[in-house]
LUMVEX-234320 format. One record per residue (C-alpha): residue number from 1; z, x, y; chain; residue in three letters. Coordinates in steps of 0.05 Angstrom, whole numbers. Layout:
{pos->NUM	c3->Z	c1->X	c2->Y	unit->A	code->ala}
...
This chain:
{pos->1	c3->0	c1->0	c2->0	unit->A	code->unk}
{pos->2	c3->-19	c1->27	c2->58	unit->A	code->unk}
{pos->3	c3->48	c1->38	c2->114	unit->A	code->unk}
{pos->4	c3->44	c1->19	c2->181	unit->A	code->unk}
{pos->5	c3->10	c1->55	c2->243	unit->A	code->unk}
{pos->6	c3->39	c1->123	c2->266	unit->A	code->unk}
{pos->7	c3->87	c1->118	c2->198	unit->A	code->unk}
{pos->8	c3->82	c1->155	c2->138	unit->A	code->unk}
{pos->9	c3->94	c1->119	c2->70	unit->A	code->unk}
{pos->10	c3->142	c1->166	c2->33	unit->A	code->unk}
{pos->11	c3->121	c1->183	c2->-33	unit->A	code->unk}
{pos->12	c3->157	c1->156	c2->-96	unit->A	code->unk}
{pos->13	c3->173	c1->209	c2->-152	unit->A	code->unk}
{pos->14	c3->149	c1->188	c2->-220	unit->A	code->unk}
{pos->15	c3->191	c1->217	c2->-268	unit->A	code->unk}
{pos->16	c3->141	c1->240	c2->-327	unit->A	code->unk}
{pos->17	c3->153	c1->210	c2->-400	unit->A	code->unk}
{pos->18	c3->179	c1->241	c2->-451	unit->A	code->unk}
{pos->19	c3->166	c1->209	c2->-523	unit->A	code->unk}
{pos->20	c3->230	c1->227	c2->-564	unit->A	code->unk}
{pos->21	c3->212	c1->176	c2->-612	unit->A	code->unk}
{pos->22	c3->157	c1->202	c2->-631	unit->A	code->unk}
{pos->23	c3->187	c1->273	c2->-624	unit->A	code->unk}
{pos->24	c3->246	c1->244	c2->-670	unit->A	code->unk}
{pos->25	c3->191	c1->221	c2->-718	unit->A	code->unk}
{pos->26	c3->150	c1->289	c2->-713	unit->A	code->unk}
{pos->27	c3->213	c1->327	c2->-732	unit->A	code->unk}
{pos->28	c3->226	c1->292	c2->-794	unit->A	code->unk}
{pos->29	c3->147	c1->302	c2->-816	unit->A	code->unk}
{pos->30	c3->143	c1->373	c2->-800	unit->A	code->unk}
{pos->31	c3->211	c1->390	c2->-839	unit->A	code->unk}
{pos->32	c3->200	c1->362	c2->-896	unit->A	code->unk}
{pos->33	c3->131	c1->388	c2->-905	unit->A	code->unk}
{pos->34	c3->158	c1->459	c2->-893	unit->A	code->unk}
{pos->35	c3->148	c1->502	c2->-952	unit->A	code->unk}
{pos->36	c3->198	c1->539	c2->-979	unit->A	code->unk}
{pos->37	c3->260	c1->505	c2->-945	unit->A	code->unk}
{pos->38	c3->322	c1->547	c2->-985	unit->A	code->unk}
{pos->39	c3->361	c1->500	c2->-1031	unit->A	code->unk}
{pos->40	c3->320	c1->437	c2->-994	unit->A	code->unk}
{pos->41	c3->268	c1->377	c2->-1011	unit->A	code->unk}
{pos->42	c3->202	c1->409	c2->-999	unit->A	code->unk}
{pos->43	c3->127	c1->412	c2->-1030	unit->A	code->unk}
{pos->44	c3->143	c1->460	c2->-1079	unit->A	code->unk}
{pos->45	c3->210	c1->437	c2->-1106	unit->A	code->unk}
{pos->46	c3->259	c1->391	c2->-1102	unit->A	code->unk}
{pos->47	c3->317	c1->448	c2->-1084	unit->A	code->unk}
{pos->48	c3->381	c1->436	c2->-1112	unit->A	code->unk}
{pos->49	c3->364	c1->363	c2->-1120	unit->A	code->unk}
{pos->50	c3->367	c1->321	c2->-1188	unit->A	code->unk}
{pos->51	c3->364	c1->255	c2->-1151	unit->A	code->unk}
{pos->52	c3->307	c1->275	c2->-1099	unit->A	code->unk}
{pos->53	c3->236	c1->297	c2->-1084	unit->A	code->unk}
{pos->54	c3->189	c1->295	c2->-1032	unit->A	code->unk}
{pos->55	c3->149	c1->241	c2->-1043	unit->A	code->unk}
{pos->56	c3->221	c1->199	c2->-1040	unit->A	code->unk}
{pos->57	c3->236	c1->238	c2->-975	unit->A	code->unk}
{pos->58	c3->164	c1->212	c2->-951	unit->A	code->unk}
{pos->59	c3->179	c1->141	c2->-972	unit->A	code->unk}
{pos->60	c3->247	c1->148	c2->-921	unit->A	code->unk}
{pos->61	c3->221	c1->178	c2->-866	unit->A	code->unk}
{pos->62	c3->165	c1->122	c2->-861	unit->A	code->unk}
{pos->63	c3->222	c1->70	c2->-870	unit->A	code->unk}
{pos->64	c3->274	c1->96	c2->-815	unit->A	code->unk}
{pos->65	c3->209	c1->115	c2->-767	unit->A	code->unk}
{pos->66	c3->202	c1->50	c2->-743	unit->A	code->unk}
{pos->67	c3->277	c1->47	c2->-721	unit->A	code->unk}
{pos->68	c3->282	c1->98	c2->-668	unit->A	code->unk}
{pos->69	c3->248	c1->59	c2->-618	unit->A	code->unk}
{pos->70	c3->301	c1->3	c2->-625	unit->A	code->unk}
{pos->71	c3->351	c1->61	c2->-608	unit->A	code->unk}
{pos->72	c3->310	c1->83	c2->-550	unit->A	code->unk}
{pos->73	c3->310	c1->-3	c2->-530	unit->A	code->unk}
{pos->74	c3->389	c1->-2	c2->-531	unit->A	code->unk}
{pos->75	c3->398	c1->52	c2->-492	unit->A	code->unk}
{pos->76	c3->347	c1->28	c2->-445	unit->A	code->unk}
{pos->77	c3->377	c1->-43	c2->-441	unit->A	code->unk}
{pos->78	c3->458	c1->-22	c2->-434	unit->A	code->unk}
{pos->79	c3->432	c1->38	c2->-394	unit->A	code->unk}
{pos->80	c3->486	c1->2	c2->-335	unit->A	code->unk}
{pos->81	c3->543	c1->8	c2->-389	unit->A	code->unk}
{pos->82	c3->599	c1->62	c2->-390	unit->A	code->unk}
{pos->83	c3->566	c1->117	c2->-436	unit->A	code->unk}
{pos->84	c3->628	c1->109	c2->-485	unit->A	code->unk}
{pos->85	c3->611	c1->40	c2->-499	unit->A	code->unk}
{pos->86	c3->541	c1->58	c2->-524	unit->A	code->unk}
{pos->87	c3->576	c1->80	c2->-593	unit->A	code->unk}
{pos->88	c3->586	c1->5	c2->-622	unit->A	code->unk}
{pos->89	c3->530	c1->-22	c2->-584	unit->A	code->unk}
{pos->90	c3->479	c1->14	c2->-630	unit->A	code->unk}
{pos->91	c3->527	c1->17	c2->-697	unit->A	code->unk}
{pos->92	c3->485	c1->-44	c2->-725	unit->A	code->unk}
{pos->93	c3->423	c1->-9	c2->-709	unit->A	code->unk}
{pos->94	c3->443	c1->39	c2->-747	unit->A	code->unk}
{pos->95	c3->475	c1->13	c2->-801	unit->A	code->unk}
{pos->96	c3->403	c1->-28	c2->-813	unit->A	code->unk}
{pos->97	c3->359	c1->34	c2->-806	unit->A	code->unk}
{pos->98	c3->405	c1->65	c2->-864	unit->A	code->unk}
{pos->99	c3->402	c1->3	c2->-896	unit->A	code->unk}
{pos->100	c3->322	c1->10	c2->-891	unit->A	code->unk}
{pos->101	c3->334	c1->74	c2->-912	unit->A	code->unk}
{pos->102	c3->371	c1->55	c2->-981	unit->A	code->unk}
{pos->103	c3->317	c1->-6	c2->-996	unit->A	code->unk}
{pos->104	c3->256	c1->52	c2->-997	unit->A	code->unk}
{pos->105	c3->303	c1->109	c2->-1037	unit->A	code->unk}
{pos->106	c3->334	c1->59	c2->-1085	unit->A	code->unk}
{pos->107	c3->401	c1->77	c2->-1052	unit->A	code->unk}
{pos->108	c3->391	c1->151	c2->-1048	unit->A	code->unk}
{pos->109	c3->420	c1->179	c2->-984	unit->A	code->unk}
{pos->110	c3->359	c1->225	c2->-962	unit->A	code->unk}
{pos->111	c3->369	c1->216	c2->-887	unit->A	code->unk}
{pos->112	c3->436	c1->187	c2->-862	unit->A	code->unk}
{pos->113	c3->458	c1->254	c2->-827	unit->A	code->unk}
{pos->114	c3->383	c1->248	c2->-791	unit->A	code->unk}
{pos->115	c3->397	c1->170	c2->-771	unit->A	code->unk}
{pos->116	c3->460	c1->195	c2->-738	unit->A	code->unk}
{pos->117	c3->438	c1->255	c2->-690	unit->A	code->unk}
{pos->118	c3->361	c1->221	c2->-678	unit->A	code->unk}
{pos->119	c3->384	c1->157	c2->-666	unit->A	code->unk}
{pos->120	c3->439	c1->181	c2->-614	unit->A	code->unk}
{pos->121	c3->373	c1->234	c2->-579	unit->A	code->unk}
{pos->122	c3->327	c1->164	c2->-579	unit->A	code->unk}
{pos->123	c3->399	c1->128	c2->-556	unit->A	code->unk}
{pos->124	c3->405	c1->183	c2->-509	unit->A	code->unk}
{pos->125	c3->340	c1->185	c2->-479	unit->A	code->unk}
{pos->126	c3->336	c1->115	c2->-470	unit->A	code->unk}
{pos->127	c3->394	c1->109	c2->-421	unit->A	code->unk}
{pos->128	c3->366	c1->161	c2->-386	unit->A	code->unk}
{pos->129	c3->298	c1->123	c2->-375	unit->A	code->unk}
{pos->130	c3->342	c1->66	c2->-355	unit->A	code->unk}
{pos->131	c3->378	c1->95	c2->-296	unit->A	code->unk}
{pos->132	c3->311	c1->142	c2->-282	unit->A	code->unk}
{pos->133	c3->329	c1->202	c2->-297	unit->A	code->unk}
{pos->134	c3->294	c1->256	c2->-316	unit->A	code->unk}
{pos->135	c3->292	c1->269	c2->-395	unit->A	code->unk}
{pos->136	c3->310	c1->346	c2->-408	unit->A	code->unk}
{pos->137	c3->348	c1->378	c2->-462	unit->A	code->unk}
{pos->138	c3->399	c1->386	c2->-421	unit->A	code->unk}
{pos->139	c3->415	c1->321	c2->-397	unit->A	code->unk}
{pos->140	c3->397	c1->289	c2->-467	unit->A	code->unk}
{pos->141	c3->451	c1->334	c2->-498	unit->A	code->unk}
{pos->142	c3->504	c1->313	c2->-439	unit->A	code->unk}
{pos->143	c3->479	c1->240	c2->-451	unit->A	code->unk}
{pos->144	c3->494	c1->254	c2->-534	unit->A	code->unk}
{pos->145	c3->554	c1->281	c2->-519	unit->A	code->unk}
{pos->146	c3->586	c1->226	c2->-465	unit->A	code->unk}
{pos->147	c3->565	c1->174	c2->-513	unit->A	code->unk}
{pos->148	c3->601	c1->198	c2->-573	unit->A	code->unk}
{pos->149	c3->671	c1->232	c2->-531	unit->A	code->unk}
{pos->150	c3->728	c1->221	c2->-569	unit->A	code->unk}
{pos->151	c3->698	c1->209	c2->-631	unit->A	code->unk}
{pos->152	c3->723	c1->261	c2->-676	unit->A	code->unk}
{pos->153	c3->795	c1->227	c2->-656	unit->A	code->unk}
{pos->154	c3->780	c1->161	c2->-666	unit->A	code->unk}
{pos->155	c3->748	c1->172	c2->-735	unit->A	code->unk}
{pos->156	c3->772	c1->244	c2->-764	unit->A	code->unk}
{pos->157	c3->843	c1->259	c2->-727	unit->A	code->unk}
{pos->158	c3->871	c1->194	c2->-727	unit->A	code->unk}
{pos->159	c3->846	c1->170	c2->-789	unit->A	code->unk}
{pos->160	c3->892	c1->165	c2->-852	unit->A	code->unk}
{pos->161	c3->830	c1->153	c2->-891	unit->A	code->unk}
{pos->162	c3->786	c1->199	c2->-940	unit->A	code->unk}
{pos->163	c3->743	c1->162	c2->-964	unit->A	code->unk}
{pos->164	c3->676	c1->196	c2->-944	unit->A	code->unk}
{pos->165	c3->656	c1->270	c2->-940	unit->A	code->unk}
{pos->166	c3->661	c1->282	c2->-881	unit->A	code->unk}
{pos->167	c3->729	c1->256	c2->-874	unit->A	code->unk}
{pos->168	c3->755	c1->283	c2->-932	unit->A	code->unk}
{pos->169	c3->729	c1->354	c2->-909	unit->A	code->unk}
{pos->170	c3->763	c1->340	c2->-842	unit->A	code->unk}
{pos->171	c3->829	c1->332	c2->-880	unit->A	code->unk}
{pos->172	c3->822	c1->388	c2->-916	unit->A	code->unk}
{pos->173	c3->796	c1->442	c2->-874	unit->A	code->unk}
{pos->174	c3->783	c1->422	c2->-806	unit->A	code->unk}
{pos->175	c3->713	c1->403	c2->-809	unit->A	code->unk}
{pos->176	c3->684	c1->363	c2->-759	unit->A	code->unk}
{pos->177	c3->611	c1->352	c2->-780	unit->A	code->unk}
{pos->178	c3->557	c1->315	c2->-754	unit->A	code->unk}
{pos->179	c3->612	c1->284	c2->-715	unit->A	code->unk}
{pos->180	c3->635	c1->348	c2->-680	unit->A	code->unk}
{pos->181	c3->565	c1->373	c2->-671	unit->A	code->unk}
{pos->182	c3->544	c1->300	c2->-632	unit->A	code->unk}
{pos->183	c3->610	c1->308	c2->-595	unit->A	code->unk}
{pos->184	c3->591	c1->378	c2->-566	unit->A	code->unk}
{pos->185	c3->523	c1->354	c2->-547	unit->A	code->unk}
{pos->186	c3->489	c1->396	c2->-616	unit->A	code->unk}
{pos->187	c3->526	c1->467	c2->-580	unit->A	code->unk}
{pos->188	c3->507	c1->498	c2->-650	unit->A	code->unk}
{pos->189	c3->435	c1->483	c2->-635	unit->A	code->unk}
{pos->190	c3->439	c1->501	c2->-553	unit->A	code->unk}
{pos->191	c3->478	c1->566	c2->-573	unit->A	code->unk}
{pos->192	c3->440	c1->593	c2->-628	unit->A	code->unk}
{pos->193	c3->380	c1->560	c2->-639	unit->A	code->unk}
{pos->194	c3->335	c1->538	c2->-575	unit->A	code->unk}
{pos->195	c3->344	c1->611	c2->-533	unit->A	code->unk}
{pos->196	c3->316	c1->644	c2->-596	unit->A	code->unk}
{pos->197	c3->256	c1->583	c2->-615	unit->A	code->unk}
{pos->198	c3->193	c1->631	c2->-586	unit->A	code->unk}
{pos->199	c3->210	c1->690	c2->-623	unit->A	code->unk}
{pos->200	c3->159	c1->666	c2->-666	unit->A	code->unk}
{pos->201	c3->84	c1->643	c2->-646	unit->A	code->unk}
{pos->202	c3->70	c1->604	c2->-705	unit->A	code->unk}
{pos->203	c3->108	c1->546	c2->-722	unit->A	code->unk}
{pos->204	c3->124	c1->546	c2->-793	unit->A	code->unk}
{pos->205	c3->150	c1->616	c2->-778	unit->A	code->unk}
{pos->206	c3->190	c1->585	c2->-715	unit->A	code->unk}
{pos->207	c3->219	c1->524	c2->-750	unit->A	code->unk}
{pos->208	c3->240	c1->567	c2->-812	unit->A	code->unk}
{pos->209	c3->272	c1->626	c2->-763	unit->A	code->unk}
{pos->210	c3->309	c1->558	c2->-734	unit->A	code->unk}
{pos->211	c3->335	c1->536	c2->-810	unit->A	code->unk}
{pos->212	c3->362	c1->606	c2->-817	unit->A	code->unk}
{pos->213	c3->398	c1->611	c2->-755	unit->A	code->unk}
{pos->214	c3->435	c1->547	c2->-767	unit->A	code->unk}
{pos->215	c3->447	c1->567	c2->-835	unit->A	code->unk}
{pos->216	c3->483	c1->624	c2->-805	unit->A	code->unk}
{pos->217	c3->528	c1->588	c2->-760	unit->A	code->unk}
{pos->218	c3->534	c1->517	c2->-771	unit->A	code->unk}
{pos->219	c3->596	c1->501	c2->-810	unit->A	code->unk}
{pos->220	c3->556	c1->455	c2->-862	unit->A	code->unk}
{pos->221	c3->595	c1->404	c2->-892	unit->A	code->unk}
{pos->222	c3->540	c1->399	c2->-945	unit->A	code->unk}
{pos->223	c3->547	c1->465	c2->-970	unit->A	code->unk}
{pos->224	c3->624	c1->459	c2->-971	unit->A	code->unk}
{pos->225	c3->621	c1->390	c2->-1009	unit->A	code->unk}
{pos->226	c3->572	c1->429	c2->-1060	unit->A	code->unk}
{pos->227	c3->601	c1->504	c2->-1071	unit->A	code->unk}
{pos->228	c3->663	c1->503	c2->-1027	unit->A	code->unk}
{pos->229	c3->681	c1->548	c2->-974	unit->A	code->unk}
{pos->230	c3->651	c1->606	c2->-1013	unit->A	code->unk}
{pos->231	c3->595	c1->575	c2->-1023	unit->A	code->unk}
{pos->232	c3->585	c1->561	c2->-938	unit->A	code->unk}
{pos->233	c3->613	c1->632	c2->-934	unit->A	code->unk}
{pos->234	c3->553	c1->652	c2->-979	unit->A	code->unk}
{pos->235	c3->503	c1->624	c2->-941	unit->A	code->unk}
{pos->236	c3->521	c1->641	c2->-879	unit->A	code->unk}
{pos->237	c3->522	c1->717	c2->-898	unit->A	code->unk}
{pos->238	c3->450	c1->706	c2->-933	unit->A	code->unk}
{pos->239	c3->426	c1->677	c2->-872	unit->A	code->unk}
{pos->240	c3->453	c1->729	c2->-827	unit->A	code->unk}
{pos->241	c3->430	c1->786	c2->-866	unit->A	code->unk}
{pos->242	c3->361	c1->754	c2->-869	unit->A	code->unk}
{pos->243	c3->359	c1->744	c2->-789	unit->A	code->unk}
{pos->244	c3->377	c1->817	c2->-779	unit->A	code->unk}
{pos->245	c3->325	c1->849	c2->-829	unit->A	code->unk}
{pos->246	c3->255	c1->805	c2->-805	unit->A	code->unk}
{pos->247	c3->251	c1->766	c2->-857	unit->A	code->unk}
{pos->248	c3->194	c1->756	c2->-895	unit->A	code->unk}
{pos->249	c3->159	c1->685	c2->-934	unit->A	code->unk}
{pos->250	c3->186	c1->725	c2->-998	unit->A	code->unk}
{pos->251	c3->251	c1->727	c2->-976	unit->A	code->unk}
{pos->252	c3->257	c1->661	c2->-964	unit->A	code->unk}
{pos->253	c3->232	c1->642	c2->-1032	unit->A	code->unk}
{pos->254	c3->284	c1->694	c2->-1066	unit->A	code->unk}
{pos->255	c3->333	c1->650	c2->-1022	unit->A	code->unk}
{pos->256	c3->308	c1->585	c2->-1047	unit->A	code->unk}
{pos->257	c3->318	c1->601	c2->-1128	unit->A	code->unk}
{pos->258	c3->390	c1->639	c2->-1104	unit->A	code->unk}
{pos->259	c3->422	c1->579	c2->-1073	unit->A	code->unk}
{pos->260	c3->387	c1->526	c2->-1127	unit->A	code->unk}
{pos->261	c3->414	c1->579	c2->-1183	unit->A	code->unk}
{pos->262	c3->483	c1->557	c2->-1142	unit->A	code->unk}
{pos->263	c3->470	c1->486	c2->-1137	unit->A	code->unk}
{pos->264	c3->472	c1->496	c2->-1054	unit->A	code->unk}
{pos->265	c3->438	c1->457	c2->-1000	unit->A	code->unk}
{pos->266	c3->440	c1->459	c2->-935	unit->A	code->unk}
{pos->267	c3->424	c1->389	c2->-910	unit->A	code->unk}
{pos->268	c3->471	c1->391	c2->-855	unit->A	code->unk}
{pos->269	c3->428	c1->452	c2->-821	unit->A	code->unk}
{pos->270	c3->361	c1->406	c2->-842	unit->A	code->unk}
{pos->271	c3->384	c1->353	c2->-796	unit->A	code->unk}
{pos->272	c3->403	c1->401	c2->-737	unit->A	code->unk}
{pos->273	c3->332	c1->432	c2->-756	unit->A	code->unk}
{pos->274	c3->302	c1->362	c2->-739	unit->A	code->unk}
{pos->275	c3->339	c1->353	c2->-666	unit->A	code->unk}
{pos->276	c3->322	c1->429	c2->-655	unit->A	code->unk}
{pos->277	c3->248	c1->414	c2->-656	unit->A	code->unk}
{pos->278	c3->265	c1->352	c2->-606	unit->A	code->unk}
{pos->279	c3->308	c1->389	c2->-561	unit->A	code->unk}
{pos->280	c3->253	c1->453	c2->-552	unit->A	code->unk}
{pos->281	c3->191	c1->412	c2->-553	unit->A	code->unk}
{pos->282	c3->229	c1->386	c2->-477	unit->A	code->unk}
{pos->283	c3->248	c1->438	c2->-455	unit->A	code->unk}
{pos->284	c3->316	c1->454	c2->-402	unit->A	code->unk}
C-alpha cells in the first residue's frame, strides 16, 4: 500500500520460515538409513536388536511423520500461554503419535525417545512462529528448555515410582535421561556436537562423527538399562578413542560387531543424533 505524501511507509520484517517438521522428519530418514550405525537398526543389521529391523523402523517413522505438524499447531495455537503450561497441552499429542507408533510396530517401541525431543523442537518452534520470532537453534533450545523446567522434579525427584526406565535409572544412579537432556535445552548436543558438525564435508561422514561424539558423552540410559554402568563406561571410552584417532568406515564396523557381541545399543545417542541434524541444519 502505498503511504501518504512526503511519508515513508516503514518496512515490515518477514521473519523467514524454517520447516522443522520436515527437518524433524528428515532426521529420522537419514539416521536410520545410515550404514553402519554401532550396536543400532540400520541396512546392514539389525544391531543388538532381536525384536527390530529396518524395514519395522521404516514402517514407524512413516506413522509418527505425520504427527509433528500437530506439535508445530499446538505450539502455534497456545503460543500466548506460559511456556510451562505447554508440557500437558501436547501430552495427548503425544501419547497418540506413540500410540501410532505401537499400531505400525505391533507394540515395539522403535521411536518413543524420538517422539519426546522432536515433538518438543516442532512444539518449540511452533510457539516461536506464534509470537514471531525468529526460529534459530538457539532460541528453539531456550524454547525446549522453558517448556519442560522443572520436569526432572516433577517426574524423577519427587516421584516414589519405578516403574519405567528411566525412572528406575534415576533412582538408582542419578540419571536424568531424555528428561534431563530436554530440561537443559539438548546442552549435550550444543556442547559437544553442533561446534564440531563441519568437521566433515560429506554427510554420512558428518552424521556418523555426530553419533560418536554423543556416544562419548551422553550418559545413555539405554546403554545402562542393557550392560550397566560398565557397559556406558565402555562405550564412552570406544567412542572417545575413536574421535581422537580419525576414525575410519572400518572402525566403525569393528564397533558395530563389538557392542552387538555385548548386546549394547545406543538409542539414547540415536535420538540426540536426530535433533542434532535439526538443530545444525538452522543454524545459531
Amino acid at each position: 500500500m502505498a503511504g501518504l505524501p512526503g511519508i515513508e511507509v516503514p518496512k515490515v520484517a518477514v521473519l523467514p520460515q524454517v520447516d522443522v517438521c520436515r527437518l524433524a522428519q528428515q532426521a529420522l530418514w537419514d539416521e536410520v538409513w545410515l550404514t553402519p550405525k554401532p550396536g543400532l537398526v540400520d541396512s546392514a543389521n539389525n544391531g543388538s536388536h532381536r525384536d527390530m529391523d529396518l524395514a519395522l523402523f521404516l514402517k514407524s517413522i512413516t506413522a509418527i511423520a505425520p504427527w509433528f505438524s500437530a506439535f508445530h499447531s499446538l505450539g502455534v495455537e497456545h503460543s500466548g500461554r506460559a511456556a510451562k503450561e505447554l508440557l500437558n497441552l501436547i501430552r495427548p499429542t503425544g501419547i497418540a503419535c506413540e500410540q501410532a507408533m505401537y499400531q505400525a510396530t505391533w507394540g515395539v517401541n522403535t521411536h518413543k525417545g524420538g517422539v519426546f525431543s522432536l515433538g518438543l523442537l516442532c512444539t518449540a518452534a511452533g510457539r516461536l512462529e506464534g509470537q514471531k520470532r525468529a526460529i534459530t537453534a538457539s532460541s528453539l533450545c531456550e524454547t525446549v528448555s522453558e517448556i519442560c523446567a522443572g520436569l526432572v522434579e516433577r517426574e524423577l525427584i519427587n516421584s516414589c515410582k519405578s516403574a519405567t526406565v528411566g525412572e528406575r535409572l534415576y533412582q538408582q544412579l542419578g540419571l536424568t535421561g531424555a528428561r534431563g537432556e530436554a530440561e537443559t535445552g539438548f546442552m549435550t548436543v550444543r556442547e559437544h556436537v553442533l561446534p564440531y558438525w563441519f568437521e566433515e564435508s560429506e554427510l554420512p561422514r558428518r552424521l556418523l562423527n555426530a553419533l560418536l561424539r554423543l556416544m562419548a558423552h551422553n550418559p545413555d540410559t539405554n546403554l545402562v538399562s542393557r550392560g550397566g554402568v560398565a557397559g556406558l563406561q565402555y562405550v564412552q571410552r570406544y567412542a572417545t578413542r575413536l574421535l581422537r584417532q580419525q576414525w575410519t568406515i572400518e572402525d566403525i564396523r569393528e564397533m558395530d560387531a563389538n557392542l552387538i557381541d555385548r548386546n549394547l545399543s545406543p538409542g539414547g545417542s540415536a535420538d540426540l543424533l536426530a535433533v542434532s541434524y535439526i538443530l545444525a541444519n538452522i543454524g545459531m
